[in-house]
N, C-alpha and C positions, 0 to 999 in steps of 0.2 A: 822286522817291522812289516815288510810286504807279506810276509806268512800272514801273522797276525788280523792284519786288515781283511786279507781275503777270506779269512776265517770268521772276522765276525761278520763278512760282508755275507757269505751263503748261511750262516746261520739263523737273520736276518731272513734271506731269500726261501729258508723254507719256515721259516711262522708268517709272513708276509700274508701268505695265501688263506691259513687258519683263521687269522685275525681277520681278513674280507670276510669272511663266512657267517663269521658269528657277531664281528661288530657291525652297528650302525653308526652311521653321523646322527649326531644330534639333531641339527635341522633336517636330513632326512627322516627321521623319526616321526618326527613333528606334522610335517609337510605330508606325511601319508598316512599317521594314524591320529593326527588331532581330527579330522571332521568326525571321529566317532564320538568325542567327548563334548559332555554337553553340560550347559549352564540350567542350575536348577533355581527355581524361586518360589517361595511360599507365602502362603497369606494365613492368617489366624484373626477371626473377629474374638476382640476380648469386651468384653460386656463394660461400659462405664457409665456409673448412677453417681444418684448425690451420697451414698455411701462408699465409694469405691471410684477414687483421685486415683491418678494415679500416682501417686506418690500416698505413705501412710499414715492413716488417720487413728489417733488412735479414738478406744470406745466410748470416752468419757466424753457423755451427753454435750456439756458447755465446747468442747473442739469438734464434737459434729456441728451446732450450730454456729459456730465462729466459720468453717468450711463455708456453710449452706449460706450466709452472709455473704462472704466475699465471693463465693464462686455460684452464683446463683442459675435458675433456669432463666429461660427467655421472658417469662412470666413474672421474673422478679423474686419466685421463688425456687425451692429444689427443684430442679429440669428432672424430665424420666430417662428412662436407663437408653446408652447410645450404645453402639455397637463400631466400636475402633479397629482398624485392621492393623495388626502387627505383622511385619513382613521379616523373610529371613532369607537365606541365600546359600547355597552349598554347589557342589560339581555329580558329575557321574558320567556315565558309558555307557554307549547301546552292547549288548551282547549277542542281540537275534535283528536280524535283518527286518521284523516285523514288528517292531517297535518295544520289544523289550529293553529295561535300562536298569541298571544295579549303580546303589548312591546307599550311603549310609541311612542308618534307622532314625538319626537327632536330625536330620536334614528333613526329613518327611514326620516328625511326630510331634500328632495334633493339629495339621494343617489343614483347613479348610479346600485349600486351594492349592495346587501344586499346576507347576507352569517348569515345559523345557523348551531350550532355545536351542538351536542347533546353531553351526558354523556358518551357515545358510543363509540366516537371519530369520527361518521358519522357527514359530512359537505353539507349541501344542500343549495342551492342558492334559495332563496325566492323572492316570487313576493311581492310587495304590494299590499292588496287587497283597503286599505284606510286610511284614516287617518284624524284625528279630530282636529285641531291647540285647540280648545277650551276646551278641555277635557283633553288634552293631550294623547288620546290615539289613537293605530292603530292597525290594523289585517293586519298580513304576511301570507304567504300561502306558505310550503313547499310541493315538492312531495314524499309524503308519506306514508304509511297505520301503520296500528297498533301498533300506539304510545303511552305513557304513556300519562294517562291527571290528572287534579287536578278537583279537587271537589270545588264548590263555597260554600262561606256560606255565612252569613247572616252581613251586618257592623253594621244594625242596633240591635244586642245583644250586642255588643263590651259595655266594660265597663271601663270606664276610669281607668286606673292601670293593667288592663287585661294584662298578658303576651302575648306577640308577637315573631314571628322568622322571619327575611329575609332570603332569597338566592338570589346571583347576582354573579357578576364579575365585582368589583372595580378593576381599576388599569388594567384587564384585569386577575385580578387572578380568573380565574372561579369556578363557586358552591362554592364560599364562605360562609359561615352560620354567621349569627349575630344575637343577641337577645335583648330582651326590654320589656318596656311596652307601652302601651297607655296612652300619657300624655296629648289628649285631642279628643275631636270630634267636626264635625260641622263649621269645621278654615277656615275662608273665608281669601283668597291671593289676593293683591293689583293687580296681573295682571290678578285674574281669577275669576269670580263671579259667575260661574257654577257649581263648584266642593265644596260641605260641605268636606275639607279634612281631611284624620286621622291622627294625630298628633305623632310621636311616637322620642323614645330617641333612638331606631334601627340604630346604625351604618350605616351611606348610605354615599357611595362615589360615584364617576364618575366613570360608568360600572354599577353601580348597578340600573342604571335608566330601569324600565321597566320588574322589577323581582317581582315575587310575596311577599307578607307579609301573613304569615299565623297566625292565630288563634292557640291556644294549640289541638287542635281538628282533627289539619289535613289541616284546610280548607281556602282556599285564602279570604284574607277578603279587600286585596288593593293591587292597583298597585304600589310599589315604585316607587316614580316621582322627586321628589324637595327637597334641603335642603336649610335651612338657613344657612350662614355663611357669617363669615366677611373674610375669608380665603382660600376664594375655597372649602376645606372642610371640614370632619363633626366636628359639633361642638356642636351633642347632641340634633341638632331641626331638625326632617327630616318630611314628610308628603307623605303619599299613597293617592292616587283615590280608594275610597271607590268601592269595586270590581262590585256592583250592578248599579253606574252611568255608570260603564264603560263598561257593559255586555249591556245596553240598546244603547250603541253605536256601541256595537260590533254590534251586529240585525240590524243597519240602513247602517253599513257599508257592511255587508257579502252580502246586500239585493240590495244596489244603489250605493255603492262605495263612500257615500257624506250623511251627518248627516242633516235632517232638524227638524228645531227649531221653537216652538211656540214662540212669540212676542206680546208684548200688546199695545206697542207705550207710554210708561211711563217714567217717572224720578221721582225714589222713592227716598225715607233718611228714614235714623232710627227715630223710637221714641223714644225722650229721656222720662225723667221722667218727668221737665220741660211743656215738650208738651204735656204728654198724661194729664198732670193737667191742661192747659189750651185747652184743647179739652176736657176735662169732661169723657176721660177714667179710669177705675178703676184700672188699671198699666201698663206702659210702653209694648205695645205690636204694631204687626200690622207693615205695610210696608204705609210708610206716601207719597200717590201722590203727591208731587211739581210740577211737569209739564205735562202737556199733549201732544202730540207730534200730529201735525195738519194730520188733517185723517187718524190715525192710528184705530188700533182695539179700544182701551180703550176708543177713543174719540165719535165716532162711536156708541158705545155701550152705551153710557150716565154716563161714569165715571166722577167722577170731581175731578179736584185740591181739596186739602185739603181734599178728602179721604181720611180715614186709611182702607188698606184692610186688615181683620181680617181674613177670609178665602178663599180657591182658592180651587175649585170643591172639596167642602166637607174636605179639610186639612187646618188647624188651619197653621196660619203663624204670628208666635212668636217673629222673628226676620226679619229684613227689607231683608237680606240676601236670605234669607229662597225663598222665591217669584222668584228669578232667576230662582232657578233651578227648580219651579213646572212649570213655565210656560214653560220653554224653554226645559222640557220633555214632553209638550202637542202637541200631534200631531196638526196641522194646520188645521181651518179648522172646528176645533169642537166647540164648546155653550159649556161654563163653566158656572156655579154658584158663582157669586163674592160676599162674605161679608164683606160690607162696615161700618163705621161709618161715618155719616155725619150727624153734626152740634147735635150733641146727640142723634141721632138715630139709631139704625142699621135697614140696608136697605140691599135689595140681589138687582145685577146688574146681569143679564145675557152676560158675553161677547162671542162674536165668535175670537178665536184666529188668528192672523195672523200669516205669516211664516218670522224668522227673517230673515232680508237682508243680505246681502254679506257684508264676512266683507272690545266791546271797551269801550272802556271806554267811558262811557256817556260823554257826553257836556254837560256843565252848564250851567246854565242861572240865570239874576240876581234878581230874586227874593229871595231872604233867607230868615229863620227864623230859631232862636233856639226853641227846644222841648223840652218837659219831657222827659230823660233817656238819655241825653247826644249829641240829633240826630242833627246838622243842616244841613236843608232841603230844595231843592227846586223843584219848581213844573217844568216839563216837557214841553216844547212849543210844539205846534203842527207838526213841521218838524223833532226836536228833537221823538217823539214819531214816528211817520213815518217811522225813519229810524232805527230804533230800534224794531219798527212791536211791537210795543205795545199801547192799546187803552187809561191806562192810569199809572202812578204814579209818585214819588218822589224820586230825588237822592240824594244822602246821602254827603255830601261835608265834613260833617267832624263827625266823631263821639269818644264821649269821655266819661268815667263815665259807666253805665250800658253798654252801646250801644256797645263801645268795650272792655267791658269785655263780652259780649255774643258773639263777633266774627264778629259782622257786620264791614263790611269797606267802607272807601273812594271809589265811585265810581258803591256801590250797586244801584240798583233801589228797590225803597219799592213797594210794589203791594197792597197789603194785613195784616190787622192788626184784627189777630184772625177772618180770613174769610170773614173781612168789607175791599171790594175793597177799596184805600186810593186814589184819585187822584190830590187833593190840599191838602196844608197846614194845611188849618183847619177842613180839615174831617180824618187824622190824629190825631190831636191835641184830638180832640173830642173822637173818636174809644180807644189814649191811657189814656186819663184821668179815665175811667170807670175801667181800670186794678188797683186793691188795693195794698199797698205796700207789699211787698216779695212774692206779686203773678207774675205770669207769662205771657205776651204776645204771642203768634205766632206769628210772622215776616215775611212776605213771600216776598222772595227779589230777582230780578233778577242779577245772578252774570257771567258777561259775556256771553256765549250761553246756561247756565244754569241757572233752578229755586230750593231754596230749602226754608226751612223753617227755623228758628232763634229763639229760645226762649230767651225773652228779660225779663230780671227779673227785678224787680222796687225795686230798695232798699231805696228809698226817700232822695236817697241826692240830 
């Protein structure tokens, strides 16, 4: 037992010292890098006349005048248009000692008036210097000098379970402190395919949008931006902007006032497993070209549908997600190094990036036939194709059995069967008879103005 103890006791004695190093106390944290965080407030005049309550009206003449009755001017009739302030409230951080400040993009847009308060109780009215809808983020500019700032680190150490700390102003209660961990990395958002976000369990309400998340170290590691919830608020899922996507917008904004984005001209999808088995990858990786987008960079360059691009100048791209954000932090303009796989090879594409832009259902016809996997199909007529701006395939008029248990529907257009363009009946028939049972096809289907890929398993019923 004396062994034992003395054993975990120097064990013990030598992480002792590591863990000084790298952690912080929490109120030491607080106590030295909250005066950098700062309380934001906005104002917005919203214009209000006798058509425009704020609440809705609808246009039918007798409920305007019913309105213009009960809520009259001072004259007894329709008053003239007033100009209401709507205020709002969010957090943020100086970065530069001379009054730069970085706060999300919905905290400063459309505000007439932008106002920061310091820990101080000093209030200065900021300009905006810019502001990124896609990022979520923006740079304010107070007049200032010799402020406190925060130290950036690094999101790519972060360890999933890693202790976290916010600061913000929920509610409007300012320098509030909240703690957590990191309950994931890498979270791509159904309305944002730019931002890998950090996932964390960090108390985030409304006000706290726009405040820093630190690391146990000191060091900003995101921007508090978004929570989930079915409730307004939190509910235990909140997500930062990794501080490193958001600093490389900070440099485009402090430099042009306006963020520009490399673009490839592409419609990617995931590879599932499915598919990387019937492309002859060795596991599920790579961002899968579906569509090519007419004269864009990628087309230009000699990429092709049914690509998997495995790397984007020299970084491995793992997940289909991944590819957003390498390409659209490439300046425009520059020859990248693309690694492909096509048709079991890998190949390098050289592309030149482009700068991204500002932000039916088929007719039938009566030829039918049923398929192997559940598909009846028919072939396209010529004006049908024409107006659809496609050279050739098959739509899908009912699918049942495999076909839709893989996701395909009423209405798709088939293209492509594992790479073999399909344009009648029985060059289909043919391309799927060669798939063995509980193997996998590639599907390549046009659905509406988009192209994706379909792994269609063959079960042999």
């Amino acid at each position: 037992m004396k062994t034992a103890l003395a054993t975990t006791a120097m064990v013990f004695a030598l992480l002792a010292p590591v863990q000084a190093k790298e952690v912080v106390d929490v109120a030491d944290l607080v106590e030295k890098h909250g005066p950098a965080v700062v309380n934001i407030s906005t104002t917005k005049l919203v214009r209000i006349g006798p058509d425009n309550h704020p609440f809705a009206i609808p246009d039918e003449k007798e409920f305007q005048d019913f309105f213009r009755r009960f809520f009259p001017g001072p004259d007894g009739r329709s008053g003239p248009m007033q100009e209401i302030p709507s205020r709002g409230a969010g957090s943020g951080f100086i970065i530069s000692d001379d009054g730069y400040v970085l706060t999300n993009a919905h905290v400063v847009k459309n505000a007439d008036e932008v106002t920061v308060k310091l820990t101080d109780k000093r209030s200065f009215t900021a300009k905006v210097v810019g502001a990124d809808n896609r990022t979520d983020v923006a740079v304010i500019k107070i007049s200032a000098s010799d402020l406190p700032t925060l130290k950036m680190g690094d999101p790519g150490k972060l360890r999933v379970g890693e202790a976290v700390v916010a600061i913000g102003s929920p509610f409007g209660f300012e320098n509030s402190v909240t703690a957590g961990i990191v309950s994931a990395k890498g979270r791509s958002l159904p309305s944002e395919n730019y931002v890998p976000y950090i996932q964390t369990d960090v108390a985030i309400n409304p006000g706290n949008s726009g405040g820093p998340l630190f690391n146990m170290r000191g060091e900003v590691v995101g921007i508090n931006s978004q929570i989930y919830s079915r409730s307004g608020g939190y509910q235990g899922v909140s997500f930062a902007i990794p501080i490193d996507v958001a600093m490389e917008v900070v440099d485009q904004l402090k430099s042009g006032g306006k963020v520009s984005r490399g673009w490839l001209g592409v419609v990617i999808q995931e590879v599932s497993a499915d598919l990387a088995e019937s492309f002859g990858l060795d596991r599920p990786h790579g961002a899968l070209v579906a569509e090519l987008l007419e004269n864009g960079p990628a087309a230009k360059s000699g990429l092709k549908v049914s690509d998997v691009i495995l790397k984007f100048d020299g970084k491995a791209v793992e997940d289909s997600t991944d590819l957003p954000r390498m390409v659209g932090m490439t300046r425009p303009g520059v020859s990248v190094p693309v690694e492909v796989w096509r048709k079991g090879k890998l190949r390098s594409v050289s592309v030149i990036v482009g700068e991204l832009p500002g932000e039916t259902q088929a007719p039938t016809k009566d030829t039918k036939s049923y398929l192997r996997g559940g598909l009846l199909l028919s072939e396209l007529g010529a004006e049908q194709r024409r107006e659809l701006k496609l050279s050739h395939g098959l739509l899908v008029e009912e699918a049942t059995g495999d076909a839709a248990r893989a996701g395909i529907r009423v209405g798709d257009i088939i293209l492509a069967v594992n790479n073999t363009e399909v344009g009648t009946v029985e060059a289909f028939r043919k391309a799927i008879a060669g798939v063995a049972v509980g193997k996998s096809a590639a599907i390549l289907i046009r659905r509406g103005d988009n192209s994706l890929y379909v792994p269609l398993k063959m079960s042999g019923d």
